[in-house]
C-alpha positions in Angstrom: 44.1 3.6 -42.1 41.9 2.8 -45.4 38.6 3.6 -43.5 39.9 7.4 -42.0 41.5 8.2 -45.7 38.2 7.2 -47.0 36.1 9.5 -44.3 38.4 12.2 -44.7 38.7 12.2 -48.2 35.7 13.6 -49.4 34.4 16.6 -47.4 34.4 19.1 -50.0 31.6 17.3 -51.7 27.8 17.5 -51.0 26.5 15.1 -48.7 22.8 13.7 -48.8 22.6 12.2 -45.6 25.3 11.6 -42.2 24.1 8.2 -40.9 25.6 7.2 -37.6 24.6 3.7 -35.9 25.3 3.1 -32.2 25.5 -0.6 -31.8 24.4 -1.8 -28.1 27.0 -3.9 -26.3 25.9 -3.9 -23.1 26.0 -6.7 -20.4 22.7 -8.1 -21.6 24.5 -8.8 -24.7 26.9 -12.0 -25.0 29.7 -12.8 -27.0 27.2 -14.7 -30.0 24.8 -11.7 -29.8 27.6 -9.0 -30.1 28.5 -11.4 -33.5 25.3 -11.6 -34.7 24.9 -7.9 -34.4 28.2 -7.0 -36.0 27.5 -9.7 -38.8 24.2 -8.3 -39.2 24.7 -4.7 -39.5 27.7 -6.1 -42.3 25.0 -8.7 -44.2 22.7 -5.5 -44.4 25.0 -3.2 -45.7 25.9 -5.9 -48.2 22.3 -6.4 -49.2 21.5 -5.2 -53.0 18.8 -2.9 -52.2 21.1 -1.1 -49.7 24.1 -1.5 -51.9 21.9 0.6 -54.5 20.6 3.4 -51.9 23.8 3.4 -50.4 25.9 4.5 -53.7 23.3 6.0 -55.7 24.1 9.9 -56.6 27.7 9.6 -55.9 28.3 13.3 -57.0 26.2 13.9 -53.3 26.8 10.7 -51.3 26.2 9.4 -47.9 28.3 9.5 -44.7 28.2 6.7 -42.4 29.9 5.9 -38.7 29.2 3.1 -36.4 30.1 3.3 -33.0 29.1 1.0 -30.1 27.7 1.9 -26.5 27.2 0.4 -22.8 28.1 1.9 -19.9 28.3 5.9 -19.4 32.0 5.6 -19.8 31.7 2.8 -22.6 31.4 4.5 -26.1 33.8 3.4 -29.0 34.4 4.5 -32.6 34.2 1.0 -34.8 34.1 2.8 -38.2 34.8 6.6 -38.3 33.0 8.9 -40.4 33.4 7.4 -44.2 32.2 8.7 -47.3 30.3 5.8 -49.4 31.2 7.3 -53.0 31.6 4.1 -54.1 31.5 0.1 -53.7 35.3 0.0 -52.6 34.0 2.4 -49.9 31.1 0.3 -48.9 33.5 -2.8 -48.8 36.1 -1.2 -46.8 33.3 -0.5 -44.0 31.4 -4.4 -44.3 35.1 -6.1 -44.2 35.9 -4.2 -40.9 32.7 -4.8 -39.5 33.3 -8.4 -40.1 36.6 -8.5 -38.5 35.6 -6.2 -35.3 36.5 -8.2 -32.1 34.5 -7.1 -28.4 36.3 -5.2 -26.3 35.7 -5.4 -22.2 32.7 -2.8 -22.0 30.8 -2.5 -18.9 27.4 -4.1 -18.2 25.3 -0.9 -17.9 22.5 0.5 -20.4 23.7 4.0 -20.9 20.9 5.0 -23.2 20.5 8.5 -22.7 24.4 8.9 -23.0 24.8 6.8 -26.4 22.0 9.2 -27.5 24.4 12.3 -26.6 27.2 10.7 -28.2 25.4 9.8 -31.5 24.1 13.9 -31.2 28.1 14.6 -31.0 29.0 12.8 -34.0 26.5 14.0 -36.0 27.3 17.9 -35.5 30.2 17.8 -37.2 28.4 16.4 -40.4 26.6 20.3 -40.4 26.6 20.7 -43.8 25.1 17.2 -44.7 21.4 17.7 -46.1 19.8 14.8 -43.7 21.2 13.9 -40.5 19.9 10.2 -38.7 20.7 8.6 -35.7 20.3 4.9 -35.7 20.1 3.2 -31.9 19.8 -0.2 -31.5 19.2 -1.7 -28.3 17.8 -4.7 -26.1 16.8 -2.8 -22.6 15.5 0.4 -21.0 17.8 2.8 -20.2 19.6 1.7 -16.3 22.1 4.4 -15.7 23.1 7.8 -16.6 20.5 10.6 -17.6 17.2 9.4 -18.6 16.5 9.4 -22.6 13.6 11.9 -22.1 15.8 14.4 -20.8 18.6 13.8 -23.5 16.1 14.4 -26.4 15.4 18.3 -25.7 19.0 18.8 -25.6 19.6 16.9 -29.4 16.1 18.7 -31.0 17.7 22.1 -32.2 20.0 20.3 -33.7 17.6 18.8 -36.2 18.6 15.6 -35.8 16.6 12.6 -36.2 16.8 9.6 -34.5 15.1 6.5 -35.3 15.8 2.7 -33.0 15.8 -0.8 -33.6 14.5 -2.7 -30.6 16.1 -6.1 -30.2 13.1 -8.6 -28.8 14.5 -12.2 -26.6 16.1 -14.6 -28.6 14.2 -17.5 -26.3 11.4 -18.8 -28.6 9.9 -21.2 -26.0 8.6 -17.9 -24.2 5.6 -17.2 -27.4 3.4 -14.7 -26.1 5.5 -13.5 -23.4 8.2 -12.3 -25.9 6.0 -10.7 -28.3 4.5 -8.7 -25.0 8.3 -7.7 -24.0 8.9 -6.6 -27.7 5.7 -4.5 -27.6 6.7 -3.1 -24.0 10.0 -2.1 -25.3 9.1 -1.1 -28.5 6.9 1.8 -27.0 9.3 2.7 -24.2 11.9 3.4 -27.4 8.8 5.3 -29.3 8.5 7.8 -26.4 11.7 8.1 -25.0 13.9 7.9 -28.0 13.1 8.6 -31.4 12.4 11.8 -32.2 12.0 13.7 -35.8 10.6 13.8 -38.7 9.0 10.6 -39.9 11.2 8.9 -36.9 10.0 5.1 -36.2 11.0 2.1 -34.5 12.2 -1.1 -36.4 11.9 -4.7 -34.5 14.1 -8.1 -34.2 12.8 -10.8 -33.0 16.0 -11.7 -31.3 19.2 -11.2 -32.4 18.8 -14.2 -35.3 16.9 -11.2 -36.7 19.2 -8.8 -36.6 20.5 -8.7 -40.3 16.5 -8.6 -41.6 15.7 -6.0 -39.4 18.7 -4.0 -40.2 18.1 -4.1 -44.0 14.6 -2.8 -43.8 15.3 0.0 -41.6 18.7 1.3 -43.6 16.4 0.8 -46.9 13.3 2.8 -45.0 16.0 5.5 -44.2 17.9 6.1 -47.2 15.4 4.9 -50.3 13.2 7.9 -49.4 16.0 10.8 -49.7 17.1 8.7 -52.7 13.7 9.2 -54.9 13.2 12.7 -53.9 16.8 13.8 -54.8 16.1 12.1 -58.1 
């Protein structure tokens, strides 16, 4: 009830940026992973740097939802759209991340349709100056329509979407993994992101989550920041 008060509060006001993160939650990803991402995405929104970007310029503050995504029928609301005008805000948002429990999803890669459904989310944040779509993800795309033919459908929109690939967790498989990072990596560069200065942020495994997290949110939100300033 706190968190839709808090997103619904504050409309009125200017907005800087709408930041929406679909979280993957997949069948490639287990019960520790889905923690590890959950925990991570909360450890980097509690990180000082982010803390800073996140509530500097109150009088035209950020937006942020987080929803996760599987299956083409598999696409949940974890935190609805909530206006960070403050710490208690930002708080609110971490401590329900941190108590988020997984729910039976189904164990397809719905790419292309978490894509849509990020799109969705994002045009009712119109008026916002900056709109950003984060994706995270372990895998290619298996089921529903491909991410190439999502893309021309979001572009008019003037969205942009930027990914963080999730690399094997397995560190006995050296070189291999770093190859299946790099394959994945560029599958996400062409089929995914898209807009300007769009880009694709790595983890080596899910253990890497919370780092890689951190430096994409503080890539995202540090430049809009500076030039507002």
């Amino acid at each position: 009830m706190a968190l839709m008060m808090l997103g619904g509060a504050a409309y009125a006001e200017p907005c800087r940026q709408a930041l929406a993160l679909g979280l993957d939650v997949s069948g490639s990803v287990d019960a520790r992973e889905y923690q590890l991402q959950l925990g991570g995405l909360a450890q980097a929104l509690d990180d000082k740097a982010v803390r800073g970007a996140l509530t500097a310029l109150p009088q035209t503050p950020v937006r942020l939802m987080v929803y996760e995504w599987s299956g083409p029928d598999n696409q949940a609301t974890v935190i609805p759209w909530t206006t960070i005008t403050g710490t208690a805000a930002l708080d609110a948002v971490i401590v329900t991340l941190r108590k988020t429990e997984r729910r039976v999803t189904s164990p397809g890669t719905a790419l292309g349709v978490a894509m849509a459904t990020g799109a969705t989310h994002l045009r009712s944040q119109s008026e916002c100056w900056r709109r950003t779509l984060d994706i995270s993800g372990d895998g290619k795309a298996n089921l529903g329509p491909r991410p190439r033919d999502v893309k021309p459908l979001i572009g008019a929109d003037g969205i942009t979407i930027n990914a963080l690939v999730i690399g094997a967790d397995d560190p006995n498989i050296g070189d291999i993994r770093q190859a299946e990072i790099g394959e994945l990596s560029s599958y996400f560069r062409a089929e995914v992101i898209m807009g300007p200065d769009a880009f694709v942020e790595t983890a080596i495994g899910f253990e890497d989550y919370a780092r890689a997290m951190t430096a994409k949110l503080l890539r995202e939100l540090d430049g809009l920041v500076l030039s507002s300033r």
